[in-house]
C-alpha positions in Angstrom: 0.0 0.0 0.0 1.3 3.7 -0.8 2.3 5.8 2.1 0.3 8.6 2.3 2.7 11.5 4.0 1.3 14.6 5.6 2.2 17.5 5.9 1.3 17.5 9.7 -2.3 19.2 9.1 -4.4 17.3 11.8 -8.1 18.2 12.9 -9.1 16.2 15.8 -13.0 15.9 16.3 -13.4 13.2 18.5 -16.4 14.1 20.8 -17.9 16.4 17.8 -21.1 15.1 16.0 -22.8 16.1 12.7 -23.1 18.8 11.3 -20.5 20.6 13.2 -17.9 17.6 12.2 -18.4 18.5 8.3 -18.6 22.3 8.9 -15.1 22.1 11.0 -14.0 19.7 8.1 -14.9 22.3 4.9 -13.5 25.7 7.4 -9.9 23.8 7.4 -9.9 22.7 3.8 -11.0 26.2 2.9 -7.7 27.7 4.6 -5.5 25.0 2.6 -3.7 25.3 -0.6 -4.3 22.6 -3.1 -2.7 19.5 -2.8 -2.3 19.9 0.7 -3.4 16.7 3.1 -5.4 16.7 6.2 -6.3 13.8 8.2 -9.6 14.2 10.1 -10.6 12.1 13.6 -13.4 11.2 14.5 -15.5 8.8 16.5 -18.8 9.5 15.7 -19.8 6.6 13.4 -21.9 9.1 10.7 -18.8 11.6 10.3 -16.9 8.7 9.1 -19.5 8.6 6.2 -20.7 12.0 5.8 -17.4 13.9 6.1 -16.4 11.6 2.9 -19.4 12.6 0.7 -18.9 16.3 1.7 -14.9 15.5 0.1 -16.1 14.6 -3.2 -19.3 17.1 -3.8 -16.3 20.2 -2.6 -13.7 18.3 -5.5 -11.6 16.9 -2.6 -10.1 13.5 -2.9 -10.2 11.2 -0.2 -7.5 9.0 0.3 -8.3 7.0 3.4 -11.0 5.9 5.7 -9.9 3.5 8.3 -10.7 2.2 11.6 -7.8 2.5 14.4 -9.1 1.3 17.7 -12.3 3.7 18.9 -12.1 6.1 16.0 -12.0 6.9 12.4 -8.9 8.7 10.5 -10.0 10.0 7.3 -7.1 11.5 5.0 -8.0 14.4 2.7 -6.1 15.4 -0.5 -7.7 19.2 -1.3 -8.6 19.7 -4.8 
């Protein structure tokens, strides 16, 4: 599998819920600059669908969803 490498933009939303998880998700993509990364956490089980959706209708990319213990880390190319 390719490494995906970061360039250490993190957003940690463990204890958030929806809406406010996709809203905080879209307010730090919009102060990114294309082809920049961020990896989102979360551990609310709809974010981990919903915040991927939002991705592809703003012309993000994303590159990874996965499971790692009681959360999700979702890794976000900007378009």
């Amino acid at each position: 599998m390719k490494k995906i490498v970061f360039d250490h933009k993190e957003l940690d939303l463990r204890g958030e819920v929806c809406p406010d998880t996709s809203q905080l998700t879209k307010l730090a993509l919009d102060r990114m600059k294309s082809g920049e990364c961020l990896k989102v956490l979360v551990d609310y089980p709809p974010a981990a669908e919903s915040i991927p959706r939002l991705v592809k209708i703003e012309g993000h990319t994303t590159l990874k969803v996965e499971k790692v213990g009681d959360h999700w880390e979702i890794v976000i190319k900007k378009g």
